[in-house]
C-alpha positions as CSV (number, residue, x, y, z in Angstrom):
1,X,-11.5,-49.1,50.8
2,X,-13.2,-51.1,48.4
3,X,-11.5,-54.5,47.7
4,X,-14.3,-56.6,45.8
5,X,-17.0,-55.1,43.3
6,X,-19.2,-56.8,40.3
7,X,-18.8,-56.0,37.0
8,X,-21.7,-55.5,34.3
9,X,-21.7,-58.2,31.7
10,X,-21.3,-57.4,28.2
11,X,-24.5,-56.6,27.1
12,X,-25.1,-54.3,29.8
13,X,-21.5,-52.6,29.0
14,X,-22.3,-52.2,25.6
15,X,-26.2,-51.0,26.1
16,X,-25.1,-48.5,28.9
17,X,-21.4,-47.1,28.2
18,X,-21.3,-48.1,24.4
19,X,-18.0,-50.2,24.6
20,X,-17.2,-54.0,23.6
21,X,-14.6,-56.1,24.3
22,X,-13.5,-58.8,22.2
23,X,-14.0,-61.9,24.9
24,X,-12.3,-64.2,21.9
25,X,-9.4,-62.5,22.7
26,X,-9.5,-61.7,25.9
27,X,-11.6,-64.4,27.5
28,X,-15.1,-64.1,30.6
29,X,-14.6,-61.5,33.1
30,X,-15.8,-63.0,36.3
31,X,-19.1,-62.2,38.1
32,X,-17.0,-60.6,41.2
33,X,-13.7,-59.1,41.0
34,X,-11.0,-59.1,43.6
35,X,-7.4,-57.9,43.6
36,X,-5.5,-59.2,40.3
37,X,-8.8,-60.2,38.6
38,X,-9.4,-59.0,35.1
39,X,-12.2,-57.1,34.9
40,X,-13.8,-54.1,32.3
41,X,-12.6,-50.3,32.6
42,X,-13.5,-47.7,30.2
43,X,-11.4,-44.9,28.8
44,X,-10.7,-42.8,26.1
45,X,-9.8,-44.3,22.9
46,X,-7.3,-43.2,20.4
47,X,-10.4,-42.3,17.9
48,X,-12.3,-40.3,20.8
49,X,-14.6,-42.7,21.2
50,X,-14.9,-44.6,25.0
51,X,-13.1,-48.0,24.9
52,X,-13.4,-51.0,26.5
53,X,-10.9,-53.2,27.5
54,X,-10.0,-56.1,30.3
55,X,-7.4,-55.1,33.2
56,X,-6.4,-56.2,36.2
57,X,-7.5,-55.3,39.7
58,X,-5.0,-53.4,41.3
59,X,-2.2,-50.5,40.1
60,X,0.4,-53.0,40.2
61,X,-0.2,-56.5,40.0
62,X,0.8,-59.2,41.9
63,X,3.6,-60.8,39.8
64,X,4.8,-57.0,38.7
65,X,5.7,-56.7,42.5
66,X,9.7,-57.5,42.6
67,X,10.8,-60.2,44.7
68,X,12.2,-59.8,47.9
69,X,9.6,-56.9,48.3
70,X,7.0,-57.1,50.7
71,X,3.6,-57.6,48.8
72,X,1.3,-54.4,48.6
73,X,-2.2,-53.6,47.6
74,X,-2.9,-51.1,45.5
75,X,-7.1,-51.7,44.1
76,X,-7.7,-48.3,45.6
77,X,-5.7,-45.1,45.4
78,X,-6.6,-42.3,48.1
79,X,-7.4,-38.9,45.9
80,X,-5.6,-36.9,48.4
81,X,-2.4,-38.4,47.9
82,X,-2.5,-40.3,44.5
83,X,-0.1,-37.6,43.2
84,X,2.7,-38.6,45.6
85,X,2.9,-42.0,45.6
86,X,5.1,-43.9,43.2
87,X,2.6,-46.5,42.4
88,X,-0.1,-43.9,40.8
89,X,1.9,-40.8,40.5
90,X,3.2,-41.1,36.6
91,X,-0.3,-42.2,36.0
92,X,-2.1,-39.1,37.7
93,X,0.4,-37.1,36.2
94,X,-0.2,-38.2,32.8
95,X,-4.6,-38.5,33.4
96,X,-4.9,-41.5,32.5
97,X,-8.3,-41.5,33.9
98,X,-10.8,-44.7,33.3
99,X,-14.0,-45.7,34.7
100,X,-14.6,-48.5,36.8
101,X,-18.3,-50.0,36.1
102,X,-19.8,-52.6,38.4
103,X,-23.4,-53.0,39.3
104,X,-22.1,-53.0,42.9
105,X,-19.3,-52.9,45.5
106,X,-18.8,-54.4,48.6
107,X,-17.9,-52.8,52.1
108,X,-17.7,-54.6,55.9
109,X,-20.7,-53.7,58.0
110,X,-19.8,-53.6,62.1
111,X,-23.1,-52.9,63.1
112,X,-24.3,-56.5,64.5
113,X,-20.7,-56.0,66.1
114,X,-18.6,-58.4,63.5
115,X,-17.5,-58.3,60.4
116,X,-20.7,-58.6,57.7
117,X,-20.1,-57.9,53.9
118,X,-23.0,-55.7,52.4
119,X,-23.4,-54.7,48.8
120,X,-24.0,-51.1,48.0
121,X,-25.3,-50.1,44.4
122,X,-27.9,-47.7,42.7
123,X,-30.9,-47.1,44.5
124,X,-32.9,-47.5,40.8
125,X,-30.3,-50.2,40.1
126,X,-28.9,-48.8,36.9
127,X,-25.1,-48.7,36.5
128,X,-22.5,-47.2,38.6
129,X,-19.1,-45.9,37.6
130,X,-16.0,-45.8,39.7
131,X,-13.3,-43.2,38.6
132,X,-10.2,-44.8,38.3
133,X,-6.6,-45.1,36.7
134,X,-5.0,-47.4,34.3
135,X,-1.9,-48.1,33.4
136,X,0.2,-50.2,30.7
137,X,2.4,-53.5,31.5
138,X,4.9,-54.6,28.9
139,X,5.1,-58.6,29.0
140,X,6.2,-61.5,27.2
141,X,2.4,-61.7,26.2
142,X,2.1,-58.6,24.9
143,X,1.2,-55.4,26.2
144,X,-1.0,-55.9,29.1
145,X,-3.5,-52.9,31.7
146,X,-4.2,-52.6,35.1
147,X,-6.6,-49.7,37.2
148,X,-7.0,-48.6,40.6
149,X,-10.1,-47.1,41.9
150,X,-10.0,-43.5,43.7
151,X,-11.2,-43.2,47.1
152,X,-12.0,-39.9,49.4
153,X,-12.9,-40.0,52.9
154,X,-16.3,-40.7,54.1
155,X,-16.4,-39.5,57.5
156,X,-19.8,-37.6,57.2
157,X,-21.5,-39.6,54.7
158,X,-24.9,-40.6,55.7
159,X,-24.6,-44.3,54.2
160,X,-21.2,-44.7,53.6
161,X,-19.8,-43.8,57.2
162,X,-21.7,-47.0,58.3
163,X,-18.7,-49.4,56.8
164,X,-15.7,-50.6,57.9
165,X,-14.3,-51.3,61.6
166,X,-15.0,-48.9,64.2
167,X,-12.9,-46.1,64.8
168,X,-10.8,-46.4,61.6
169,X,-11.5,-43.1,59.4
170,X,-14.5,-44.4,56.6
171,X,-13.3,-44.5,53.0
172,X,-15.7,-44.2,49.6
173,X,-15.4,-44.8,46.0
174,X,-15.5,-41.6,44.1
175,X,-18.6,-42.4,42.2
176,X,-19.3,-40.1,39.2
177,X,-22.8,-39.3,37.4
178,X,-23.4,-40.5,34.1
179,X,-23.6,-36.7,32.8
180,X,-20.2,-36.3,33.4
181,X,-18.4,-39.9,32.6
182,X,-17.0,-38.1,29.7
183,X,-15.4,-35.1,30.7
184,X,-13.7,-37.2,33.1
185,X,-12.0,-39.0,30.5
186,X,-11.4,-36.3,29.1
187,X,-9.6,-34.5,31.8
188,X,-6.4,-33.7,31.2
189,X,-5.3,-31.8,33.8
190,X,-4.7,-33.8,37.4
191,X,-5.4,-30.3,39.5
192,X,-9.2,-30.2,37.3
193,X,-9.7,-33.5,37.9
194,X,-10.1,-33.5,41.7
195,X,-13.2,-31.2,40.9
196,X,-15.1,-34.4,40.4
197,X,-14.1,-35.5,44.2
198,X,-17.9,-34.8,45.4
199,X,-19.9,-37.2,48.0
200,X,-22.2,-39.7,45.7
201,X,-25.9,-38.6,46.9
202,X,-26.8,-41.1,49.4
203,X,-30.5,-41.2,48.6
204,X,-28.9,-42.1,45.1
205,X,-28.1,-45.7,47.0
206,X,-29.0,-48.2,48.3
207,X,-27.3,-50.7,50.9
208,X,-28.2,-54.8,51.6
209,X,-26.3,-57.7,53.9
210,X,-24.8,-59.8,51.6
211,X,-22.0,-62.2,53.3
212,X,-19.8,-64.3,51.8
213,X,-20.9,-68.2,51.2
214,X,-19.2,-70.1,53.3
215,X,-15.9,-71.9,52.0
216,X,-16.1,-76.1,51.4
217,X,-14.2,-77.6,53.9
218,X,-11.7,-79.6,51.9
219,X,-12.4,-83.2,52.1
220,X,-10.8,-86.0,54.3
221,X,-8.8,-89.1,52.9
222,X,-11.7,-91.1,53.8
223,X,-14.9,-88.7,52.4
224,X,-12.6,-88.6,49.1
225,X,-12.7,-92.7,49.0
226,X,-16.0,-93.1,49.9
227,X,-16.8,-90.6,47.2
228,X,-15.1,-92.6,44.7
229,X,-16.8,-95.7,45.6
230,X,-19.7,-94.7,44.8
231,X,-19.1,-93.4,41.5
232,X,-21.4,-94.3,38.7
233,X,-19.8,-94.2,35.0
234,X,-22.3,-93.8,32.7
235,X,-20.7,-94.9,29.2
C-alpha cells in the first residue's frame, strides 16, 4: 500500500491536467502527503470540464472517525473489494472516481534486509495519475472532500513486487495512462470501471532509494538555555 506520495505544484497541475485551485481559499498543499494531508485530486466537474480541488488523504479522515472507535486507515482502497466495504462502498457505487496526481509515491524496499523508503515515478519523469475516490464531508466549515487511492495486487510485477516486507502479498497503485484519464472520470458504471485495473508497464518506471531524513532529537533543558544565551537581537 502506498501511504505517502508528492503532489505536482500548481503550475505543473494546471500545464498537465488543465485544473486550478484557488490556494486563496484553500491555502499550499504540501510538498509530501501523508494520511489526513490535503492534497490535489481531479474529477469531473459539474460543467464537464476536469476540476481541481484540495482533499484530504484518506476515505475517512481522522477526526470523522467516531470516538470510542479504534482508529483505521483508509489512504488506499483494495479494487477487489472496494465495493464491500462500508468505508468506499456508497462511493464505488455512485463512481465517484478522481485522479490522484503526484510526481511520485513511496514504497518500503527490503532488499538491504531493513526497512528503506524508495521513490517510484515516470521513467521520462512526466506526471503520474493515481485512480482514486472522493467523497463529501459536511462540517461546521463548510462542505469539505476526502479520496482514497485504488490498489491491485502486485505479486508478478517486475518492479513493483520488489516493495514491502517479505512474504506479505505486494500491493500497487492502479496507475492509469494519460489517454485514458478521462474516460475514467467519466465512468459511470463500477463493473466498467475495473476494466482499467491493468499492471502500469514497468519499463514505464523508474525506482531510486530515497529514506526518510532523520528526525531532530528534541532538545535538552540545558541545549535550550545555552541556545538562548547566545542569542543575538538585532533591532
Amino acid at each position: 500500500m502506498c501511504v505517502n506520495f508528492r503532489p505536482p505544484d500548481p503550475a505543473l497541475l494546471e500545464a498537465v491536467m488543465g485544473v486550478v485551485i484557488d490556494l486563496h481559499d484553500s491555502g499550499f498543499w504540501r510538498g509530501e502527503t501523508w494520511k489526513d494531508y490535503p492534497a490535489p485530486i481531479v474529477r469531473r466537474g459539474a460543467d464537464g470540464q476536469r476540476e481541481g480541488l484540495l482533499a484530504s488523504y484518506g476515505m475517512v479522515p481522522r477526526q470523522r472517525i467516531p470516538a470510542g472507535v479504534r482508529p483505521f486507515d483508509t489512504m488506499n482502497a483494495r479494487i477487489e473489494t472496494v465495493g464491500q466495504l462500508r468505508s468506499f462502498s456508497a462511493a464505488w457505487q455512485h463512481s465517484q472516481l478522481c485522479l490522484v496526481p503526484m510526481t511520485a509515491f513511496y514504497e518500503p524496499n527490503y532488499e538491504s534486509g531493513k526497512a528503506v523508503r524508495w521513490g517510484i515515478g515516470a521513467a521520462d519523469g512526466s506526471l503520474l495519475a493515481a485512480a482514486g475516490l472522493w467523497r463529501a464531508w459536511q462540517t461546521d466549515a463548510g462542505l469539505q472532500h476526502s479520496f482514497t487511492q485504488l490498489t491491485m495486487n502486485a505479486d508478478e510485477h517486475p518492479l513493483m513486487r520488489r516493495f514491502h516486507r517479505p512474504g506479505e502479498e505486494k500491493r500497487a497503485l492502479i496507475l492509469l495512462p494519460q489517454a485514458e484519464w478521462d474516460e475514467w472520470l467519466d465512468c459511470r458504471n463500477p463493473e466498467y470501471a475495473r476494466s482499467f485495473v491493468r499492471p502500469y508497464p514497468a519499463e514505464q518506471l523508474r525506482a531510486w532509494p530515497e529514506p526518510l531524513a532523520p528526525r531532530a532529537k528534541p532538545a535538552t533543558t540545558e541545549q535550550t538555555a545555552t541556545q538562548q544565551g547566545n542569542l543575538t537581537l538585532d533591532f
